[in-house]
Every structure is written in C-alpha cells, then in structure tokens.
N, C-alpha and C positions, 0 to 999 in steps of 0.2 A: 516359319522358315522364310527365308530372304526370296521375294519375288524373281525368276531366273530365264531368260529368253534365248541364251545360247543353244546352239545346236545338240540334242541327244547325249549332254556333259550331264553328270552327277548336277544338283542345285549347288549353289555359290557358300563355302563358308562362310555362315554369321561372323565368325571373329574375322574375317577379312572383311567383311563390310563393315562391323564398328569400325575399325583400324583406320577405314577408308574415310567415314564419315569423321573423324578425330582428325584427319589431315586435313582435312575440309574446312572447319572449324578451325582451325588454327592459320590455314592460308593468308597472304595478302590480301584476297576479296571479304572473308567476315572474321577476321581477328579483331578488327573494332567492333562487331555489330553483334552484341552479345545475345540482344531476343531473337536475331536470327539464328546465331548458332543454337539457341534453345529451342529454337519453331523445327532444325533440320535433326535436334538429337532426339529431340518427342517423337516426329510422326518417323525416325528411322527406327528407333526401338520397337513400335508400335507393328511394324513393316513387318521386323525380323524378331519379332517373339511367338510370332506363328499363330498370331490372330486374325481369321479370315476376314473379320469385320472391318472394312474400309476408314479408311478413318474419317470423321467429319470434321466439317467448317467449325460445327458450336462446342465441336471438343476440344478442337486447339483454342480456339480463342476461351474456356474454361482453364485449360490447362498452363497454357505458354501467356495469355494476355490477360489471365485474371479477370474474366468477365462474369457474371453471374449466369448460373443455371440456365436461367430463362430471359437471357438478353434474345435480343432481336436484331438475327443477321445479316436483313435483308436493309437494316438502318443505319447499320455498323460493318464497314466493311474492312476493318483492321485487316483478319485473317487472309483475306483475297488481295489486298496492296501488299502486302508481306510474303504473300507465297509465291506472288508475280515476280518481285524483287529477288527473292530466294531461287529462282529458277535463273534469274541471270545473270545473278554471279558463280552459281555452279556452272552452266554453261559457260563463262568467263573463265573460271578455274582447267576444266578440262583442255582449252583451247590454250593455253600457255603453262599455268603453274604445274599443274596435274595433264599434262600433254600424253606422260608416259606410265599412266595408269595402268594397270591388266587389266583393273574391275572400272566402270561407269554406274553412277547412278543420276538417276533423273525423279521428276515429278511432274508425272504428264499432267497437261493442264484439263482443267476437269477435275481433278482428283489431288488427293492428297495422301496418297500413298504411292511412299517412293519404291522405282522399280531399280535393282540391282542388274546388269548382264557384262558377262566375259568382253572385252573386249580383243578382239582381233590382232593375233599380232605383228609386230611394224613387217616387211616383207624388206629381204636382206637384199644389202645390194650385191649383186655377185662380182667379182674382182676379176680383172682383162687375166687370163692367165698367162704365162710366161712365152712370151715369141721363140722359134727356134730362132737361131741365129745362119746368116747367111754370111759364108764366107766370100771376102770380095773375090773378084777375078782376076786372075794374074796379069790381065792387059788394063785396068786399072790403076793411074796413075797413084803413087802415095808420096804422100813429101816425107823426106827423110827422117826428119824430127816430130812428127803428125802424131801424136800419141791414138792409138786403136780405140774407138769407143765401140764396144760388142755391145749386144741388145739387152743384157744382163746388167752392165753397168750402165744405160741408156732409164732401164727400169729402179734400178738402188737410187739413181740421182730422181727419178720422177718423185719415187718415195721418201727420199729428202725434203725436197723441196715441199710435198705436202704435208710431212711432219712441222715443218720449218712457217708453214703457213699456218697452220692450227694452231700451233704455239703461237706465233701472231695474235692470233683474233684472238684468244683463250687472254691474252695478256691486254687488250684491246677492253675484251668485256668484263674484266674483272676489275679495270681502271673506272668502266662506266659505271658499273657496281658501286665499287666505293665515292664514288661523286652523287651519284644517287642518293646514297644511301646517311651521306651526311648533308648534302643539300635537305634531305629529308627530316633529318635531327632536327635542321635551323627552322625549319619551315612548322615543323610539328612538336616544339620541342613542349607547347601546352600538354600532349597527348598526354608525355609521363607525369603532370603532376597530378597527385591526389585528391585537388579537390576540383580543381578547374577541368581537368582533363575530364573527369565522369560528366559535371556538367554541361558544357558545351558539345561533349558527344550526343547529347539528346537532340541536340539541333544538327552538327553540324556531321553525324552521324546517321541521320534518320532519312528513310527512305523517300518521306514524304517533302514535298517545297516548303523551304522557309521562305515569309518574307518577311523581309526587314522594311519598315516601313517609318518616316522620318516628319518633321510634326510640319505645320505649314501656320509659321507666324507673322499673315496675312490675317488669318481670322480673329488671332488674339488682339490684333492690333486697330481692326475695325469694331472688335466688340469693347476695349477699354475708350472708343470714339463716342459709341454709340451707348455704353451703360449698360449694354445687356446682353446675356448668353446668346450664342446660338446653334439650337439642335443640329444633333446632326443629322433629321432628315432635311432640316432648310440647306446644312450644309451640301448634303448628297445631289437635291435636285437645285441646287443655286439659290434656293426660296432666298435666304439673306440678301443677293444681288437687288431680286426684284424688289422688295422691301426697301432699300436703300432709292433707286428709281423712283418708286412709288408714296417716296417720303416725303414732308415740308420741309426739309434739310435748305441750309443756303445752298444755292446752285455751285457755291466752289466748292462747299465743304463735300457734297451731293459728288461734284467727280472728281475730286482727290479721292473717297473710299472706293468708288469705281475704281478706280488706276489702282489702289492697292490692291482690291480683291480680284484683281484680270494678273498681279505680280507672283511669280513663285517663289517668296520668301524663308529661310528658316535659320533653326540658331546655329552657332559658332558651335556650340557647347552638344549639343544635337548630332552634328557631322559627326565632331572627334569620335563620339560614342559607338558612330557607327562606324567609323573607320577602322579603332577597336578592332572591333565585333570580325570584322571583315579581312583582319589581317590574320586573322587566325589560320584561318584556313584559305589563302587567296584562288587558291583551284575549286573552289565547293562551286558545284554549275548549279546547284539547286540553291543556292542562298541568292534572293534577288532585292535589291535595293529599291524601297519605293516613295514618291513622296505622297505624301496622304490622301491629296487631293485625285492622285491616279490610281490607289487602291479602291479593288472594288469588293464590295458584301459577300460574294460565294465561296472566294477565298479562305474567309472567315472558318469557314463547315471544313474544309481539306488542308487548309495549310495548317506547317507552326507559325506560329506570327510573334513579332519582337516590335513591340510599338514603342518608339522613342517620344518625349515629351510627357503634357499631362493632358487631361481632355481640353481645356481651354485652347491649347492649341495643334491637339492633334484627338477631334470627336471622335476616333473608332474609340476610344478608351474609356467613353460613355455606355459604349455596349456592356460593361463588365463591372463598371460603378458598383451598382445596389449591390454586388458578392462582393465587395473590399471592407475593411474595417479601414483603412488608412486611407484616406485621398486629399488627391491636393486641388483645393480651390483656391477663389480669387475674390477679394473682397473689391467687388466695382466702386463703391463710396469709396475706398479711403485708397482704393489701386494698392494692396497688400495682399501677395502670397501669401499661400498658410497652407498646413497638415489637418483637414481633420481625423481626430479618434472615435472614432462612433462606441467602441465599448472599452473604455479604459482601464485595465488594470491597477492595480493598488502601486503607487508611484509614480501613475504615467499620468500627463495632461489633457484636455478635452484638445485645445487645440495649440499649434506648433506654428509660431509666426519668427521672421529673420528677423532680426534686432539691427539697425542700420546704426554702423559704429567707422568710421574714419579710422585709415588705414587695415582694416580688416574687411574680412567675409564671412560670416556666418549663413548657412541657408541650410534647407533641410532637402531629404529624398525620399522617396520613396519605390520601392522593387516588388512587385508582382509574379511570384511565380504560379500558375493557375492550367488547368485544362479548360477550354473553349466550353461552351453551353451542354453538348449533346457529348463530350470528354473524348472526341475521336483526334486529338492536335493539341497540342501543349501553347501556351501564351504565354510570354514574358513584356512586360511593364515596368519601364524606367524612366523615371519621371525625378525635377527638381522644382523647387520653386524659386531658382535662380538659374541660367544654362549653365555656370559653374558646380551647382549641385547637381546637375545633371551629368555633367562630365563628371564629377566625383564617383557617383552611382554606377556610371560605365566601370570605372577604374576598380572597382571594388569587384564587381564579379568579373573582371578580368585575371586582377589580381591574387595570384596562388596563396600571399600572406593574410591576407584579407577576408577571401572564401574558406580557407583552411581554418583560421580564426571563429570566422560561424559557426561550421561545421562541429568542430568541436566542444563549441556552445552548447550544441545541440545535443551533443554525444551520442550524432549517428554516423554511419560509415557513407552511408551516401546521402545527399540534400533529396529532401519530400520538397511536394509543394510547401510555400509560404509566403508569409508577406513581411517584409522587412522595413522597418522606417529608423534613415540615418540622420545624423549631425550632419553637417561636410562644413568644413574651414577651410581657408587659405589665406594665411598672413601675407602678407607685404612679403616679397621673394623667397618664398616658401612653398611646395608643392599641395595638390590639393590632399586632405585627409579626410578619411568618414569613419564615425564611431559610430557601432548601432547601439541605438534608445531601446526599441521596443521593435517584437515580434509577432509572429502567428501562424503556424504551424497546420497546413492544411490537409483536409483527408485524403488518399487517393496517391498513386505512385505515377511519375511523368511515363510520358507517353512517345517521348520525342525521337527515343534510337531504338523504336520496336521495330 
C-alpha cells in the first residue's frame, strides 16, 4: 500500500499514484531520460505493492542498471547520481508542470522509497461581493447628458475588463507556446530521428558531465621533429619539455620546439567535429569543451568523455589503446598514417594506409564507442589519419543516413558498444563520404542517459 502522511484520510489510491507516476514519466523533465523514468516506475511499484521492505541501492542498480548480484556499491555509484538527479526533476515537475497535482510524491534522501501524500488544496480567492448602491443627492450637480454609472455597472465593466485581460495573456502565452515549441523542432530536430537521436541522448541526455575534449597538434608535431613518441605521462607532467631543454638539439632547433610546445595548437578537421557534436544540442550546460592539454585524469572515473583526434595527438586515447582491435598510428620513418588490425577477419587487412593520389583524398577513421575502465561513463573516440577523415568520422555519427545505415547492418534496434573502421574520400569539389570496411561489436550496454 502507497506510503500516506495526510491527515486521519483513508491511505492514497494505488491507481492514482501509478497514474501519478505515468504523468511523471511522460513530463517535459524525463520524457527524454528513459532509465530514469525506469529507476522512478521500479522503486514506485515497489512502494505501492505493499512491500514493507525498503527498497535498496544493490536492488535498483540489479534491476533498473543491470549490475551483477555482487557488484560493489560503495565503488559504483550509478544508483545514488541517478536518484539525486531523479529527485530534481520531480521537484522540478511539481513546481511548474505538475503545479496542480492533488497527489505529491517524493524520494527522501536517504532512501529509496518513494512516499505518496494528499496535497493541500489551493485556498479560493473569495470575490469583493456586490456594493449597495448609493443614490446621489439631489444637491448634486449632474450634467444633462452624463450617462448614470450605478455600482452595478461599475462591477460588469471591472468584469469586462478582466475577462478582456485574461483573454490577453491566454492569447499572449499560447503565441510563446508555439514559438517555443517550433524554435524547439529547429533546435532538436536530431531528437526524432532513429538512429542519431537514441545515440546522442546517451550523452547529451545523461545526468552525468560530458567532456568533449579536442587534440592538441603541438605534440604531434614536435614528436614527427623529434622521431619519437611521447607518453602521456611525459605529456601530463611536461616530462617532453624538459627533455627537449636537456637535449644536444641545435640551440635553434632546441627553441623553435620550445615555442611550439608553450603554442595551443589543433586541427581544422578536429573543431568542425566538435562544432558538430555541439550544435546539437547548443543549451546542454553539462557538455564542456576541452583542449587536451587542460583535461585532467579524475574526470576520466566520472565523466562521459568524446576525445577527438588519435593518440599521437591527443595521449588520453592511450589510456584505452591495448582494449581497441583498431587504431591508428604513425609511421615516424616514413611520416605515414595508418589503421592497425590487430585480429583481422577473413577479408579484412592487417594494416590500412592513405594511398597519396593527385586530385583526390583517401584516408581512413576510426570510431570507438566503449565504457571507461571501472564501466561507470561511456567513451567515444574519433580519430582519422587525415583531419579530413576526422571530419568524415564526425559526419557520420552526425548523420541520420549514415548511423541509420550501420544500425541496420547490425540488425539491432539500438547501437551497443562497437568499434567502427571507415574509408572516407573527398574528390575534387565533392563532399566528404565514409564507407564502413570493418567492425566490432562490443559486450555491455552504454551507460550514457541512465
């Protein structure tokens, strides 16, 4: 039976509180947020099927986040960012959409069992009642033609005039309504399509910070100087600088890389991508822009993250290397991108190099879609071995013909993780296209709009 704190009232009908909880769900605040409306119809069922048992933390995150049995909740804190989030868009809801509830439900903090109570109802304004009327005095001047206004007609006219304003504002808010609400189409129009709109709501839906983080081709550009990689903890703590300092290098050649690596550098091909990404949704306050060199490690553990580039020129993408079958490196001898395969399929190549052809572009990409180490944040990786195949790669999960096209490859209703490696071309005044070569299809469901 639904948890009930009104006054000495019979307890609350179950079926008005599902009803309640369905309007809920379907609101402006979680109509996009599908594991929320599934985190608030679990523990409301739970509430109101009249089991005394509390509900716990390891049972939703078994039930609504598919966690195993015996995860560990004090390392995994899915359930408790979600139930925070879920408490403030109900409170959200109540305070405008659901203003004129009867019934409230809440989910005290502590706990995860929602409580149901009557809510109060609004207190009536009570209406000025009708004035006698006062008849003038007969020593009272009146002008001849002066039409009599009596307190009767004094009251019909005030009531005019506030119908006549209501109707006003009514015609007012319903004008802002529909500007809203097609400004809203233009804005959101990815929302409706079926393949992009699921995918991007994992980011650009999800409770938790994305950051978008953009490559910094200073490093690539001192390591094709210098002939040799560098990590990214040299990158992290400047190790490479000093190294540089501390080298037999000619003294020009020694502060020209100085001057490069103190420069905030990156690709043409890189922006677009993120520009992309970012028009999607240009109100999202949790998607943040970053360039590599000012993202830091802890974010890694909490956020979703969208790293642009390859690791040559953007190291976080070294964290996640040894789990890819597909990556892209750089042949320092001969200065040649390339795709490696690490376990190739019957058809497919060990390795994927651009063929350098006059008047054309050939290059290739690569797409990571992946959960993070400890799988509490979803990672996407988009990478070319040209910035044009890099802008290709954007374009392609931008693109509803494009995604819709995999998807169906795939012959699933919604994209799993995977890794993707494409073609991309771009003739001589012709846009860019990408054909996918080869796939990889990974275990585990995104994590991005729980």
């Amino acid at each position: 039976m639904a948890t009930a704190t009104h006054n000495g009232t019979a307890a609350i009908d179950p079926a008005q509180c599902f009803e309640l909880l369905e309007r809920i769900c379907r609101s402006y605040e979680l109509k996009r947020a599908a594991r929320l409306q599934e985190f608030l119809r679990y523990v409301g069922q739970r509430s109101l099927q009249g089991d005394h048992h509390p509900v716990s933390e390891i049972e939703i995150g078994i039930h609504v986040f598919g966690r195993q049995e015996d995860y560990d909740t004090s390392a995994d804190n899915i359930v408790r960012v979600n139930a925070s989030e879920l408490r403030k868009r109900i409170a959200t809801y109540f305070a405008a959409e659901g203003a004129n509830e009867p019934i409230r439900v809440d989910i005290p903090r502590g706990s995860y069992t929602p409580v149901f109570t009557e809510r109060p109802p609004q207190p009536v304004i009570a209406t000025e009642p009708p004035q006698p009327e006062h008849p003038r005095s007969a020593s009272e001047p009146q002008p001849a033609d002066a039409p009599r206004l009596t307190g009767r007609t004094w009251q019909r006219m005030r009531r005019y005039a506030v119908v006549l304003l209501i109707l006003g504002l009514f015609a007012i808010s319903i004008s802002l309504f529909l500007r809203n609400r097609a400004l809203e189409r233009r804005i959101d129009a990815w929302r409706s399509e079926p393949a992009v709109g699921p995918f991007w709501s994992d980011f650009l839906d999800s409770p938790r910070e994305t950051d978008l983080v953009v490559a910094d081709t200073s490093v690539a550009l001192i390591e094709d100087i210098l002939k040799q990689s560098i990590s990214l903890s040299d990158y992290l703590n400047h190790g490479y600088v000093e190294q540089i300092q501390e080298s037999h290098l000619d003294p020009d050649l020694k502060s020209q890389l100085i001057l490069i690596a103190s420069r905030r550098n990156g690709s043409l091909g890189d922006f677009r991508v993120a520009e992309r990404i970012m028009a999607l949704e240009p109100g999202f306050s949790r998607l943040h822009l970053q360039y590599a060199r000012e993202f830091r490690p802890r974010a890694i553990g909490t956020d979703n993250v969208i790293l642009i580039g390859s690791s040559r020129s953007n190291p976080w993408c070294k964290l996640f290397e040894d789990r890819l079958n597909f990556t892209i490196g750089y042949d320092l001898d001969s200065n040649v991108m390339l795709v490696r395969n690490r376990s190739p399929h019957t058809g497919e190549s060990v390795t994927y190099i651009s063929p350098i052809a006059p008047g054309d572009s050939i290059g290739f990409a690569v797409i990571d879609y992946i959960p993070n180490d400890d799988h509490s944040a979803d990672v996407l990786m988009i990478a070319g071995t040209t910035s044009e195949a890099t802008e290709a790669a954007g374009d392609f999960l931008t693109s509803e013909g494009s995604l819709r096209g995999f998807q169906e490859q795939l012959k699933l209703r919604r994209l799993p993780y995977f890794e993707l490696l494409l073609k991309t071309t771009k003739l001589a005044g012709t846009p860019l296209a990408a054909q996918v070569l080869a796939y990889r299809i990974l275990p585990g469901h995104p994590l991005g709009g729980q």
